[in-house]
C-alpha positions, -999 to 999 in steps of 0.1 A, spaced: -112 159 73 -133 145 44 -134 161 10 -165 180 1 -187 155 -10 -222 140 -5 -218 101 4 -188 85 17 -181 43 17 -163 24 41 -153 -10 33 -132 -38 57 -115 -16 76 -117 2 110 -129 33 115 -133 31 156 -164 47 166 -188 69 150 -187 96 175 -198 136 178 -164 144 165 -168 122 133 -200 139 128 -191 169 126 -164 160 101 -194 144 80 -215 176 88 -186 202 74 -178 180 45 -215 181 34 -219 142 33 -258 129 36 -250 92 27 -229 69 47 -219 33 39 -194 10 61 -193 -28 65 -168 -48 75 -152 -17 97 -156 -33 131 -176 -2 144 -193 -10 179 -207 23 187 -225 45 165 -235 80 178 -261 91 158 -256 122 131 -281 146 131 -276 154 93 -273 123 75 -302 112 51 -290 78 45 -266 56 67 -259 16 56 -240 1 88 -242 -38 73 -220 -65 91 -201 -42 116 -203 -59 152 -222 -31 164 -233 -32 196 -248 1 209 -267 34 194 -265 66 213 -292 85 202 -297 120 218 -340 131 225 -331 167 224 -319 164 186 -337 167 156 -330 138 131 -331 142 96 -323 102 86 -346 88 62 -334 55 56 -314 37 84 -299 -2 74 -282 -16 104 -287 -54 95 -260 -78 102 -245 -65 137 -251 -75 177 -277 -47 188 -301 -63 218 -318 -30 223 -334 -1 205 -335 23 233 -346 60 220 -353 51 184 -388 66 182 -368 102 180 -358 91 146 -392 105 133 -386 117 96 -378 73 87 -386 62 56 -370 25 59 -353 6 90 -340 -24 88 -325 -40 118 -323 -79 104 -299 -101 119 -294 -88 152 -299 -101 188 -328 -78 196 -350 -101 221 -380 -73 229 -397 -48 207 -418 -19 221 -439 -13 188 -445 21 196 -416 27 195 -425 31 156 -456 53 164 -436 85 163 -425 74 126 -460 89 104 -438 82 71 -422 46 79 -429 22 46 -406 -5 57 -400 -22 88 -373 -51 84 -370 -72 118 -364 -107 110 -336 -129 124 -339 -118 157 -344 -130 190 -374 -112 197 -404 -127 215 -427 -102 227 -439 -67 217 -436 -51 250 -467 -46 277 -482 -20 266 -522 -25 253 -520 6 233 -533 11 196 -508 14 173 -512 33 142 -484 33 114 -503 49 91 -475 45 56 -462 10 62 -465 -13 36 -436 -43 44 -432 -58 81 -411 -85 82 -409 -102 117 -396 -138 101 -371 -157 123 -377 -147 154 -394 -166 184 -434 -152 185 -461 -174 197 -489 -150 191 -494 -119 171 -510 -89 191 -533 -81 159 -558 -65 180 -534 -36 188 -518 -30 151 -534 -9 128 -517 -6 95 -538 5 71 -517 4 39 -496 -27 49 -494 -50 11 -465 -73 27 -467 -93 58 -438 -118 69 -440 -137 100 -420 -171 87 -400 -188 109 -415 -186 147 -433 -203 168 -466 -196 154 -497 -220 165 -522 -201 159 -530 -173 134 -562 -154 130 -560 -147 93 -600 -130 94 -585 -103 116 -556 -100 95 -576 -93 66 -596 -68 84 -566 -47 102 -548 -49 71 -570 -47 46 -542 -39 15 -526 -69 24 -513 -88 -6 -483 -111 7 -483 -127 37 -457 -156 43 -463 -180 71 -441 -206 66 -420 -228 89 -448 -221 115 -465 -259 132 -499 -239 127 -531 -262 142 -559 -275 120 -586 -249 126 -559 -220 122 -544 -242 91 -582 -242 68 -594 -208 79 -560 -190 65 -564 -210 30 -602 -205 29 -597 -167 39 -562 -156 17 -575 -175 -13 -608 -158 -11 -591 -126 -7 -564 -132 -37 -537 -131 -8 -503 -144 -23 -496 -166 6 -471 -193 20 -483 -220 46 -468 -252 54 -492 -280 44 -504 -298 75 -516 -330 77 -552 -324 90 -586 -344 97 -600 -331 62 -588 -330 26 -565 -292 28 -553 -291 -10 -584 -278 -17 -609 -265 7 -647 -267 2 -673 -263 27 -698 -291 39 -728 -273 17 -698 -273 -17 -692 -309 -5 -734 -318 -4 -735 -305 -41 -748 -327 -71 -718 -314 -90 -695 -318 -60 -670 -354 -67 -684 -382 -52 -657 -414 -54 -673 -446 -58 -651 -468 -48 -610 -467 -33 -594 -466 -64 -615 -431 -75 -607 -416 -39 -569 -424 -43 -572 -409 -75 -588 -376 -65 -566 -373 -37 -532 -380 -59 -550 -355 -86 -554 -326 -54 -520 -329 -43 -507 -322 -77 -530 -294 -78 -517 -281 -44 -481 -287 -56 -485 -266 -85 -505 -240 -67 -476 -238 -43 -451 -231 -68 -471 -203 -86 -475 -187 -47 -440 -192 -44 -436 -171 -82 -461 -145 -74 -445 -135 -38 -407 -135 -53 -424 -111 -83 -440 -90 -58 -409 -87 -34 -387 -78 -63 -410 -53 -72 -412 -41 -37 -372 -37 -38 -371 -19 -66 -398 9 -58 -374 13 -31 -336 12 -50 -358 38 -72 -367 61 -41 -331 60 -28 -313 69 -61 -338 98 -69 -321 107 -31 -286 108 -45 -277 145 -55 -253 156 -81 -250 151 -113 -230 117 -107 -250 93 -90 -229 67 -71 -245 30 -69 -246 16 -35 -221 -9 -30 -244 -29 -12 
């Protein structure tokens, strides 16, 4: 039996499996806030009545999750383990945060997330995942404001079927991205603030449309440079290029110079993007270390350990 508290930690040990029997142990003790890494746990049974429940680095491998149960879980971290599936998961409808980073997860069923009105943050990166599932459904997740599908093996996003109306961050670094309509992602998401596209071998035409459109739209971006047909430090338009006032090299010398002078304007442009996304993701962690210690009760609030 645990003593009547509200969170409990577990730290590099070995707790077996988080089974029915465990949960009601949690249940009787009043605990709402679980932590364990390290414990070597490799089947979690889902409790019913915890709030918050950190499972980071714990080899787990499977989730039993039962549809005739009501969920209360709010904020689910289960980064760092060996799950390939997240069968039943849209029957944890009350989510504020799920982050399943660093797994083995190789196909996502996005409405799976449908059933979650209240999800903010979606944390996926640093799986294996290549497709989104079959289904040509719309859907609608109507309080998220941070996906992050980095390190995982897309070749297309399925815009056409997202709509996330309140979405500010957008990571899809690290796939196998050729292509990338940034016009529609402007339109589908149009709070969009951050959106980090690097280590992707996007084309030409995909390339100058998401600089002309993010800068346009004071979208904090990251792009791998590419080595295109035309000048892409800084983008201009053929009429901006036919101007009087537009710079017109004489000579070799005066084009080597412009061209040395725009790539250290695209170098330090790159390094303020850099600045302005690390500002706003800091900012985005903290709204949300804010939310989850206003969910601590008592008057002795325990810091996370992680």
């Amino acid at each position: 039996m645990f003593p009547r508290v509200r969170q409990l930690g577990f730290i590099y040990g070995s707790i077996g499996n988080f089974s029915h029997t465990f949960n009601n142990q949690l249940f009787k003790a009043g605990v709402l806030r679980v932590f364990a890494r390290g414990t070597r746990v490799t089947h979690l049974t889902m409790p019913s009545t915890i709030e918050q429940l950190y499972l980071r680095d714990n080899g787990l491998q499977t989730v039993e999750i039962d549809p005739r149960t009501r969920y209360t879980l709010r904020y689910l971290r289960l980064q760092m383990n060996k799950l390939r599936s997240i069968t039943r998961f849209e029957h944890l409808t009350q989510l504020l945060e799920l982050n399943l980073c660093d797994n083995l997860i190789e196909e996502v069923a996005l409405d799976t997330f449908a059933t979650m009105p209240n999800l903010r943050q979606l944390i996926l990166c640093g799986n294996h995942i290549k497709t989104f599932g079959p289904s040509t459904d719309i859907v609608q997740l109507p309080s998220l404001t941070h996906l992050d599908l980095g390190g995982n093996f897309l070749q297309r996003l399925p815009l056409e079927r997202w709509q996330l109306p309140q979405l500010i961050n957008l990571s899809v670094r690290d796939n196998l991205l050729t292509t990338l309509d940034s016009s529609q992602i402007v339109r589908r998401f149009p709070l969009v603030r951050i959106l980090d596209a690097s280590a992707n071998a996007l084309d030409c035409t995909s390339y100058r449309e998401a600089l002309q459109t993010f800068v346009n739209r004071s979208v904090v971006h990251l792009i791998d440079r590419r080595m295109c047909s035309v000048d892409d430090a800084i983008v201009l338009d053929g009429e901006e290029m036919r101007r009087p006032n537009g710079i017109q090299p004489d000579d070799r010398s005066a084009t080597l110079e412009v061209r040395h002078l725009k790539e250290r304007i695209f170098l330090q442009q790159r390094t303020i993007q850099q600045q302005r996304m690390e500002i706003e993701q800091l900012r985005a962690n903290l709204t949300t270390l804010m939310e989850q210690f206003d969910l601590v009760a008592g008057p002795a609030r325990a810091l996370d350990p992680f």
